[in-house]
N, CA, C and O atoms as a MOPAC input file, in Angstrom:
PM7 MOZYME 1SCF
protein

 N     -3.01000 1     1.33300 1   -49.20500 1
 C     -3.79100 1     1.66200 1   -48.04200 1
 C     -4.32800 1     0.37200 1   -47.42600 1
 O     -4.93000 1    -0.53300 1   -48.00400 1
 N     -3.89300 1     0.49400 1   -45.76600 1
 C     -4.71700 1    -1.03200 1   -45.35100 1
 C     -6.00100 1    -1.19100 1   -45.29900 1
 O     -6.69800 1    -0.19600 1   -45.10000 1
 N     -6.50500 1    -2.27000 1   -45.44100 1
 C     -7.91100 1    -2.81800 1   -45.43900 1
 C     -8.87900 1    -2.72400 1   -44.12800 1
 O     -8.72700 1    -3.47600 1   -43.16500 1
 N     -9.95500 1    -1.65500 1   -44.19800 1
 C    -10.76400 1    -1.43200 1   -42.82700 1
 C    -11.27200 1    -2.80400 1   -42.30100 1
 O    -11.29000 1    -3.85200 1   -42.94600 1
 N    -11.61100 1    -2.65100 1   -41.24100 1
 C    -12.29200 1    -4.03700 1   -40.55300 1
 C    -13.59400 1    -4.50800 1   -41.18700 1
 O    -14.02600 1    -5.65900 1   -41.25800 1
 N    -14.13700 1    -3.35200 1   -41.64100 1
 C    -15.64700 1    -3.58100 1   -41.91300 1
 C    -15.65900 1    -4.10600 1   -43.60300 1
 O    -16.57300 1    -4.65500 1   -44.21700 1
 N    -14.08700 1    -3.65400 1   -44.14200 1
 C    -13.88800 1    -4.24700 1   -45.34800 1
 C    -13.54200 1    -5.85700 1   -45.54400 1
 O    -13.59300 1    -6.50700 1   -46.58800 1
 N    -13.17600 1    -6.29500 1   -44.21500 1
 C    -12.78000 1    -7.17700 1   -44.10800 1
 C    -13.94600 1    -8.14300 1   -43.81900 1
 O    -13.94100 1    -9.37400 1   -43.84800 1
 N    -14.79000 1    -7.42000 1   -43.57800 1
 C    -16.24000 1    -8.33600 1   -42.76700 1
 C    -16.72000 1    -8.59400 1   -44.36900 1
 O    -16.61700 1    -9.69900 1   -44.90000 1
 N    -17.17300 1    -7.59100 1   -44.94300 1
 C    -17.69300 1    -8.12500 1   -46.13900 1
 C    -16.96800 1    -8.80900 1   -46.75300 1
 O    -17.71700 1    -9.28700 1   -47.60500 1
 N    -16.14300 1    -9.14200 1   -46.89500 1
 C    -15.41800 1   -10.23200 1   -47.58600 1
 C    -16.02300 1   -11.65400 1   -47.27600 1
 O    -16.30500 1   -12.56800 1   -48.05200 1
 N    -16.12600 1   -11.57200 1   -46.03500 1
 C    -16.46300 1   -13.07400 1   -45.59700 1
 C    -15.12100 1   -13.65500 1   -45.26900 1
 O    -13.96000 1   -13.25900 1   -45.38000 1
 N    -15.86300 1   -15.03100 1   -44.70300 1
 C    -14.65300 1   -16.25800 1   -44.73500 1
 C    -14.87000 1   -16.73600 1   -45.70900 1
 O    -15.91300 1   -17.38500 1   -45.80100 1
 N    -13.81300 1   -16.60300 1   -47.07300 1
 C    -13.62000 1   -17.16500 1   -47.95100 1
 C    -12.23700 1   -17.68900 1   -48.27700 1
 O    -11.18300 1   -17.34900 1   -47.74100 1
 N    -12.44200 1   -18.71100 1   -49.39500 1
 C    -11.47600 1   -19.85400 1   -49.30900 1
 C    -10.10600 1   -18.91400 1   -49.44600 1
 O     -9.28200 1   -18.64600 1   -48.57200 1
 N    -10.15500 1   -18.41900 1   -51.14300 1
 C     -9.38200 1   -17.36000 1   -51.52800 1
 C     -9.53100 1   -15.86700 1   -51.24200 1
 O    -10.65500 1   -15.42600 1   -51.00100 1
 N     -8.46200 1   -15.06000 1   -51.25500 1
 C     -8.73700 1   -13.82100 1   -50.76900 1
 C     -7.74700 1   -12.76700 1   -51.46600 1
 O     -6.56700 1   -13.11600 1   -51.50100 1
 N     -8.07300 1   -11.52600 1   -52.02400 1
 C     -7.37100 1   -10.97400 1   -53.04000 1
 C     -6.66700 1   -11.94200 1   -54.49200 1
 O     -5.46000 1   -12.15200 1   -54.61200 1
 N     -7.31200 1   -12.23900 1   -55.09500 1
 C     -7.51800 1   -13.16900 1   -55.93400 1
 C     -6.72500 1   -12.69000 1   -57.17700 1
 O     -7.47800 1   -11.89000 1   -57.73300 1
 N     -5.24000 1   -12.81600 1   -58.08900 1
 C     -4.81800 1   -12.23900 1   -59.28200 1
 C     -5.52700 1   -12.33300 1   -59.86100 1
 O     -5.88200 1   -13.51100 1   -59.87400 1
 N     -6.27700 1   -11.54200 1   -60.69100 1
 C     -6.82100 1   -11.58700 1   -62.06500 1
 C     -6.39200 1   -10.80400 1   -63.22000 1
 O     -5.72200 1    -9.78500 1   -63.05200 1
 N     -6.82800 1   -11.32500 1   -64.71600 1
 C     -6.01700 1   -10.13800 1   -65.55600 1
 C     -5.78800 1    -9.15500 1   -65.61700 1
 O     -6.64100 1    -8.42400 1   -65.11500 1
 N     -4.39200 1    -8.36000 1   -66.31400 1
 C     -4.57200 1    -7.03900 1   -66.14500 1
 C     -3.82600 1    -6.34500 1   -64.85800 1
 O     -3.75200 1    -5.13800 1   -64.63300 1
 N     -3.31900 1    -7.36800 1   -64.11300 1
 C     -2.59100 1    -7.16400 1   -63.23000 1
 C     -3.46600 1    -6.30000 1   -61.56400 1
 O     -2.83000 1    -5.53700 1   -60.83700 1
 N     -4.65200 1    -6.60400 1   -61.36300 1
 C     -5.58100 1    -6.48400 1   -60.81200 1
 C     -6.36100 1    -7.49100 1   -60.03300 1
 O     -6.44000 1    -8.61700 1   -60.52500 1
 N     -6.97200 1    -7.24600 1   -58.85000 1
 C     -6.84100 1    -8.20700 1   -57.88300 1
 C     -8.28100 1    -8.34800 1   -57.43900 1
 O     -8.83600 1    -7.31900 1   -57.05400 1
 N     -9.07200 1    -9.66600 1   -57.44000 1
 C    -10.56700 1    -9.90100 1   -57.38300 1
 C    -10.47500 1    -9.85400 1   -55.69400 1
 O     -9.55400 1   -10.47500 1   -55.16400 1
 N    -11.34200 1    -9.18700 1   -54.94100 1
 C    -11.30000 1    -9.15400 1   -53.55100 1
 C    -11.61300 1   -10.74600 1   -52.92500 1
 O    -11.21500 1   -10.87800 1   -51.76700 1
 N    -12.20300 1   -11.84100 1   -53.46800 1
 C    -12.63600 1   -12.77500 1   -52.77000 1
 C    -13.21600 1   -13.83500 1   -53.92800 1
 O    -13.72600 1   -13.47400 1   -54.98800 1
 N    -13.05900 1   -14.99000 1   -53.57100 1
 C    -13.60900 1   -16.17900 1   -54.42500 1
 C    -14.22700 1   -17.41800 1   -53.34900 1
 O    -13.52000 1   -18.30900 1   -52.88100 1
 N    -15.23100 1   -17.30500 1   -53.16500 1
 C    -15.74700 1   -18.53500 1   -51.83100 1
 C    -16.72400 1   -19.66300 1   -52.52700 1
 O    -17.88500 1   -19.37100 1   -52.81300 1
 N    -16.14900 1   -21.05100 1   -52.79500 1
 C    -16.68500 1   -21.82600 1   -54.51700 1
 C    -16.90300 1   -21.15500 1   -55.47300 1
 O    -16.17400 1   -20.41100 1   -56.12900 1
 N    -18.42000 1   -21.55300 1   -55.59600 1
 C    -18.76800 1   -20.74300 1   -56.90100 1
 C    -19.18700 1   -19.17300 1   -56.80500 1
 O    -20.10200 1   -18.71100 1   -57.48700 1
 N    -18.59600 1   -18.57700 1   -56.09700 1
 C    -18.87100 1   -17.43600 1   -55.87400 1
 C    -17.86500 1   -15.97700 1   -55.97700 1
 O    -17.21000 1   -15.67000 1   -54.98100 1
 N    -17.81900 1   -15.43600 1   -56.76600 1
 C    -16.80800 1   -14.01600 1   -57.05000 1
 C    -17.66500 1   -12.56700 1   -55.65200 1
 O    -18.78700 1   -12.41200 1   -55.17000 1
 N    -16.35200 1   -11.86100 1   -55.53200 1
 C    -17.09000 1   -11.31300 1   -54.19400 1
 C    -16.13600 1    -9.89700 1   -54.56900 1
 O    -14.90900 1    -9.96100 1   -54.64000 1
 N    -16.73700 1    -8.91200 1   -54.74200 1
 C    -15.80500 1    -7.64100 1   -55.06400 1
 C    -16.15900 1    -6.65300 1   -54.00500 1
 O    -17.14800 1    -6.17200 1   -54.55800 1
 N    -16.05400 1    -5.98300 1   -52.83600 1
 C    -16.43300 1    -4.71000 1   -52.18400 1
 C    -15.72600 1    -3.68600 1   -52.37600 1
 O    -14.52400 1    -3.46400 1   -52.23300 1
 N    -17.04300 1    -2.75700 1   -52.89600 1
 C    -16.55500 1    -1.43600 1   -52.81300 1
 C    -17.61300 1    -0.31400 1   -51.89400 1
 O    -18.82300 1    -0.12200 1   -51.76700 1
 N    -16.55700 1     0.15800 1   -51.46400 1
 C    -17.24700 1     1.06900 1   -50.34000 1
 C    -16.98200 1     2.60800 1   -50.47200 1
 O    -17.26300 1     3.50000 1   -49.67200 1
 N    -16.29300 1     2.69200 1   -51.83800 1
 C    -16.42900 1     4.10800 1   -51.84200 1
 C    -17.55400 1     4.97000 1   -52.45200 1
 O    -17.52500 1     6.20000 1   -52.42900 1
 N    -18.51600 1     4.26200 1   -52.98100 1
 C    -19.74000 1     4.65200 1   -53.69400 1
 C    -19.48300 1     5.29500 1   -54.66300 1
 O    -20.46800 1     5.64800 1   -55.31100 1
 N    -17.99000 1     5.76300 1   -55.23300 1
 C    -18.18800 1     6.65600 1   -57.12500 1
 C    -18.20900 1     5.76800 1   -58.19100 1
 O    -17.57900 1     4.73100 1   -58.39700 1
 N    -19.05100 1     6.36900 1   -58.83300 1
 C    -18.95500 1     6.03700 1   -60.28000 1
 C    -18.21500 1     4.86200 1   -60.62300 1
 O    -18.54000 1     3.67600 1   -60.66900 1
 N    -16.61800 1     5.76500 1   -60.96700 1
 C    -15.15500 1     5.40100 1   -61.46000 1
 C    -15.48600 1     3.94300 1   -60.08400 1
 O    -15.53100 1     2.79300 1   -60.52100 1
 N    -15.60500 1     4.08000 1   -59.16000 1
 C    -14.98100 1     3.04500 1   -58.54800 1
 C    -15.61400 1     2.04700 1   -58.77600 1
 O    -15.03200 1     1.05700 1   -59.22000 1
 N    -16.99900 1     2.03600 1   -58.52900 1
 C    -17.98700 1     0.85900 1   -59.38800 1
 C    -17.84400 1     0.31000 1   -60.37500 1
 O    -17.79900 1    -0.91700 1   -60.30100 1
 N    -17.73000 1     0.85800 1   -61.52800 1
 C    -17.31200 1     0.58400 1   -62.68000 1
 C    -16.05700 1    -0.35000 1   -62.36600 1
 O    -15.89300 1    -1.54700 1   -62.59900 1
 N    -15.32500 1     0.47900 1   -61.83400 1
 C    -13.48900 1    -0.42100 1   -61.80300 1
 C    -14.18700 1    -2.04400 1   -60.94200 1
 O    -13.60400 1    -3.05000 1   -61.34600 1
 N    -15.08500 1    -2.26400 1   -60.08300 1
 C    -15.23300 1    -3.43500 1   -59.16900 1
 C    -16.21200 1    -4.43800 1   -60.52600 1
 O    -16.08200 1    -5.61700 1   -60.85500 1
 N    -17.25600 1    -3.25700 1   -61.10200 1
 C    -17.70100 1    -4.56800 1   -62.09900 1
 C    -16.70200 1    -4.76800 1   -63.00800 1
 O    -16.67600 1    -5.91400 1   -63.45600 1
 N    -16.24500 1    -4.35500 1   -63.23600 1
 C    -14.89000 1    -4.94000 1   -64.62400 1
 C    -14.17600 1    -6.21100 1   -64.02100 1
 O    -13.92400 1    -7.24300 1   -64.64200 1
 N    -13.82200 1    -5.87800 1   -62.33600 1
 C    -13.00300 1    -6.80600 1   -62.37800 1
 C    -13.63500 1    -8.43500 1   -62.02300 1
 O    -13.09600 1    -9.53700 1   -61.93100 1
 N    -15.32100 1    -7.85100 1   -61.85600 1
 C    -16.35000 1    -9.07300 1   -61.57900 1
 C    -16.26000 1    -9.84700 1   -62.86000 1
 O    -15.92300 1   -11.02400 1   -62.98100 1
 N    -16.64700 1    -8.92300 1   -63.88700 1
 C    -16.85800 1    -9.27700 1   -65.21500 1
 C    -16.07800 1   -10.09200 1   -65.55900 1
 O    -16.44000 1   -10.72100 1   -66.55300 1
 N    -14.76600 1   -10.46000 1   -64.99000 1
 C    -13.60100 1   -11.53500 1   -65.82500 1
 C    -13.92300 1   -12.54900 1   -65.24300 1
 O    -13.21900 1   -13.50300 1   -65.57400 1
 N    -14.93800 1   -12.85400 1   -64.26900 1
 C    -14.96200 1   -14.19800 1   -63.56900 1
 C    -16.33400 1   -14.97600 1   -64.14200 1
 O    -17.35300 1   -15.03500 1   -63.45400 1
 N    -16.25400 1   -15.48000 1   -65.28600 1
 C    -17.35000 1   -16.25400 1   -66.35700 1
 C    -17.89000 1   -17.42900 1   -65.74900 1
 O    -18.94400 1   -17.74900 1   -66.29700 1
 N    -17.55900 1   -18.17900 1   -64.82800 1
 C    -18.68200 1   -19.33700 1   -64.44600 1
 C    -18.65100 1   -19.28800 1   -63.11600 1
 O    -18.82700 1   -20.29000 1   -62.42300 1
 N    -18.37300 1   -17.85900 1   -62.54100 1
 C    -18.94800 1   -17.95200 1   -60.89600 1
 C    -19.91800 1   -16.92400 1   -61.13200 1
 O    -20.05500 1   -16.03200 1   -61.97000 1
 N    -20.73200 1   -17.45000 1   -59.83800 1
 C    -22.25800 1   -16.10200 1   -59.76000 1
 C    -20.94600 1   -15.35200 1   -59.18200 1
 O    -19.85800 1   -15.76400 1   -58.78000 1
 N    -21.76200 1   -13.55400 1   -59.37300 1
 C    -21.11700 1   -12.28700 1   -58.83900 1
 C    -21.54300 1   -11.39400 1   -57.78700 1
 O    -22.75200 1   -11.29600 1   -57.57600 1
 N    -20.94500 1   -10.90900 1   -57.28400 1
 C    -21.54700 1   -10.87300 1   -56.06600 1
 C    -20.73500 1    -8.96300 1   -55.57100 1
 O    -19.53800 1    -8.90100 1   -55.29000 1
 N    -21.30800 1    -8.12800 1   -55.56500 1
 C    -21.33600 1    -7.37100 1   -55.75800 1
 C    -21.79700 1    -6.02400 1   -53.83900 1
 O    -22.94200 1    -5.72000 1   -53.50300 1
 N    -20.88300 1    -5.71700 1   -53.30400 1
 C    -21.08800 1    -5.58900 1   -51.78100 1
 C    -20.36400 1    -4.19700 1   -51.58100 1
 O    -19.18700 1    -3.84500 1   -51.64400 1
 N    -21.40200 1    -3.63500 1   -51.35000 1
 C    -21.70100 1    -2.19100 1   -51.48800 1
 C    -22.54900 1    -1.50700 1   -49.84900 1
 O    -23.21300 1    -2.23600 1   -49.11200 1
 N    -22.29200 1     0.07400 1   -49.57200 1
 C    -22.94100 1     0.77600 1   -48.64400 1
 C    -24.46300 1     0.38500 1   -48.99200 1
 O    -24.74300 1    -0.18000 1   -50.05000 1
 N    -25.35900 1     0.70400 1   -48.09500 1
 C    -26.77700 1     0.67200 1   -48.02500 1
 C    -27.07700 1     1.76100 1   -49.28100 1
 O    -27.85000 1     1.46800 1   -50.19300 1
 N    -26.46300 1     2.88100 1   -49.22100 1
 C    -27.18200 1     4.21400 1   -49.65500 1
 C    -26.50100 1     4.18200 1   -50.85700 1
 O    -27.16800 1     4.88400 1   -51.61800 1
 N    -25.39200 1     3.68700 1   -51.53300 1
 C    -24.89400 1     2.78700 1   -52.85400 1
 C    -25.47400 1     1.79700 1   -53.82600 1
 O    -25.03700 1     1.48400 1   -54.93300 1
 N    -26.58600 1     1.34900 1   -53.17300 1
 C    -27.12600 1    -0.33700 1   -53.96400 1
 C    -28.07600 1     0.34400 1   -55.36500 1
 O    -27.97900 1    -0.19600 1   -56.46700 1
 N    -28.93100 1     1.51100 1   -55.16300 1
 C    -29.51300 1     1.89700 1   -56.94800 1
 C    -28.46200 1     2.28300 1   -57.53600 1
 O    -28.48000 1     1.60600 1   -58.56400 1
 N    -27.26900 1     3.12100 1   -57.58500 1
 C    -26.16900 1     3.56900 1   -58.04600 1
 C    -25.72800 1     2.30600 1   -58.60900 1
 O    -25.82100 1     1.95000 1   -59.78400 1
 N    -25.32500 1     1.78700 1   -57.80200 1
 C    -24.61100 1     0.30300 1   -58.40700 1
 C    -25.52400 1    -0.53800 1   -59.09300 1
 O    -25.09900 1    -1.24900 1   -60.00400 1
 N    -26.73700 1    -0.55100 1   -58.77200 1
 C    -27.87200 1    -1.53400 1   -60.05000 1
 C    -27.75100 1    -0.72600 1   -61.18900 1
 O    -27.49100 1    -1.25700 1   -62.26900 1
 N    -27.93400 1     0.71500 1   -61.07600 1
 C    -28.01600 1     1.50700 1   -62.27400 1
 C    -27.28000 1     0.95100 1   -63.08300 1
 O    -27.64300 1     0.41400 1   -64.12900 1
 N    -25.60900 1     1.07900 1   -62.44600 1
 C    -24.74200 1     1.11800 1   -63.22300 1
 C    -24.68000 1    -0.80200 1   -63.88400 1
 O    -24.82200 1    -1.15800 1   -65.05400 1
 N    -24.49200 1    -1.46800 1   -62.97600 1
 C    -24.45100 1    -3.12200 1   -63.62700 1
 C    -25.29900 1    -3.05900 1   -64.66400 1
 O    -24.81500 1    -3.46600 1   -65.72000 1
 N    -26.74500 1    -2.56500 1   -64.71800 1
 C    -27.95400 1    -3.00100 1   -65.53900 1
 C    -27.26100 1    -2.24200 1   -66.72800 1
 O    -27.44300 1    -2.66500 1   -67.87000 1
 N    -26.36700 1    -0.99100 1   -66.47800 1
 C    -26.56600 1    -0.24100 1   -68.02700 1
 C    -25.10800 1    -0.76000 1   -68.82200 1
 O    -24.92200 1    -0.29000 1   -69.94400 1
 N    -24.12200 1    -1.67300 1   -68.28700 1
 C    -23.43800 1    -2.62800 1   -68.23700 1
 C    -23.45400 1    -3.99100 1   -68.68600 1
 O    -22.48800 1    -4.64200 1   -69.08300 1
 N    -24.52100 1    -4.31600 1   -68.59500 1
 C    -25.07600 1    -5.32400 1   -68.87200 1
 C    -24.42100 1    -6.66300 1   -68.13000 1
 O    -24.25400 1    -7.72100 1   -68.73700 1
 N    -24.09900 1    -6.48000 1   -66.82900 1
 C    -24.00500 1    -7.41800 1   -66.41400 1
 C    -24.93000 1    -8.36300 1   -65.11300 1
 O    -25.49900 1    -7.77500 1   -64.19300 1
 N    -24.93500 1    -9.46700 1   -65.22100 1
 C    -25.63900 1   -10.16300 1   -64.36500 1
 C    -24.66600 1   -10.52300 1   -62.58600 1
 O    -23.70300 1   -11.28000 1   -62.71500 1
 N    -24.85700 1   -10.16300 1   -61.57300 1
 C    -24.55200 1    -9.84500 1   -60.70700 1
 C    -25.79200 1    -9.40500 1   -59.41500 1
 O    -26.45800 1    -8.39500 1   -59.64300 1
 N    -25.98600 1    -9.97100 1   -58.45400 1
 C    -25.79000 1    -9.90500 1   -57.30000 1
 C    -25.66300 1    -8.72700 1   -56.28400 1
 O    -24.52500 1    -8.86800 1   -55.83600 1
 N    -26.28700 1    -7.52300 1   -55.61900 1
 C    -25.31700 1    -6.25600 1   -55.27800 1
 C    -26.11100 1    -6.31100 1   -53.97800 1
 O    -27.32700 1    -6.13700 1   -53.89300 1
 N    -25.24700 1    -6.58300 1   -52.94200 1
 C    -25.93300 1    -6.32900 1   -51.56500 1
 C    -25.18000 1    -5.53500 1   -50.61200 1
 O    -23.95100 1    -5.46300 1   -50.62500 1
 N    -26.02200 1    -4.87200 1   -49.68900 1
 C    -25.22800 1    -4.12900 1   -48.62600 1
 C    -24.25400 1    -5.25300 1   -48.02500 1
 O    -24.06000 1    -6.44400 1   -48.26600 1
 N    -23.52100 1    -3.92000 1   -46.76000 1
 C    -22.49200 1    -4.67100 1   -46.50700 1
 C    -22.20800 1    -5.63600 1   -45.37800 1
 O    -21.34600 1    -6.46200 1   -45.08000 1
 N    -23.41700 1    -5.11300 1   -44.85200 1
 C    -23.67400 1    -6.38400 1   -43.72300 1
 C    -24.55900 1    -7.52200 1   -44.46900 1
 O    -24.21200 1    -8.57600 1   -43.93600 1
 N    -25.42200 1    -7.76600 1   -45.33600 1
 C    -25.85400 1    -8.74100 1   -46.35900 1
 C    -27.58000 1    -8.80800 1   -45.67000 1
 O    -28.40200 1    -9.70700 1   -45.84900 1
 N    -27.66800 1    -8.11800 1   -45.23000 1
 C    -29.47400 1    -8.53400 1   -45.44900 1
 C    -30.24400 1    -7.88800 1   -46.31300 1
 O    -31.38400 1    -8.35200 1   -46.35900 1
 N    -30.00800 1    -6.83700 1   -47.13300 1
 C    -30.50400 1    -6.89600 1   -48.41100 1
 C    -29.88100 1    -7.02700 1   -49.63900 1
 O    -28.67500 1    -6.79100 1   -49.71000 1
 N    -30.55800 1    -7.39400 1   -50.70000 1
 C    -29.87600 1    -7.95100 1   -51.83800 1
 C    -30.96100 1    -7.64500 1   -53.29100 1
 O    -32.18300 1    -7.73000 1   -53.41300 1
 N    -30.03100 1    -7.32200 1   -54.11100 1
 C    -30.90900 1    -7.03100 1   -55.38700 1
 C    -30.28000 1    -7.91500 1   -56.65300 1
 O    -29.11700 1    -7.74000 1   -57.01700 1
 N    -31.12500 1    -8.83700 1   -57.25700 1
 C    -30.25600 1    -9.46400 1   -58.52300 1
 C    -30.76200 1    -8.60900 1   -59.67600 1
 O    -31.93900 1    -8.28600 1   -59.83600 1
 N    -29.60800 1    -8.23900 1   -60.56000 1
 C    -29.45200 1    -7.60200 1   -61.67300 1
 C    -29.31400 1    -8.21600 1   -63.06100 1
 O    -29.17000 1    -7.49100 1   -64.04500 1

C-alpha cells in the first residue's frame, strides 16, 4: 500500500528513509542520531510491531510518531515494554519521553 502524504510529513527530511533492519523489516527513517518509526493506525498489534522495530536501533534516541488521540496508548504500551523512546504527534508539537 502507498505511503499517505501526511505519512510522509512525519517522516521528515531525513538522511535515510525506509531503513533494512533485521528480520527482514524496514525502520521508517534514520535522521543522525535519531530512529523515527510512524504509525498511524493506532492498534495495539501495530504499536507493538513499530516499537520492536525501534527497539533494534541501540545507540540512536527513538522517536516514536503517532495520531494526537494515540500518544497514552502508545506511552502505555512503550512504558509496559520497557522501552525508552520519544512518542509525539504527528505534526510534532507535543511530545512525551518514556
Amino acid at each position: 500500500m502507498a505511503e499517505s502524504k501526511s505519512h510522509k510529513k512525519a517522516k521528515g527530511n531525513a538522511a535515510k528513509k525506509e531503513v533494512p533492519i533485521k528480520g527482514g523489516r524496514r525502520l521508517d527513517a534514520i535522521r543522525g542520531h535519531c530512529a523515527i518509526e510512524v504509525e498511524r493506525s493506532g492498534s495495539k498489534a501495530g504499536l507493538n510491531k513499530a516499537l520492536s522495530r525501534l527497539r533494534t536501533q541501540t545507540n540512536k534516541s527513538k522517536i516514536l510518531r503517532v495520531p494526537l488521540k494515540n500518544m497514552e496508548k502508545a506511552a502505555e504500551i512503550a512504558a509496559h515494554k520497557g522501552i525508552n523512546v520519544t512518542i509525539t504527534n504527528l505534526s510534532k508539537t507535543k511530545r512525551k519521553h518514556i
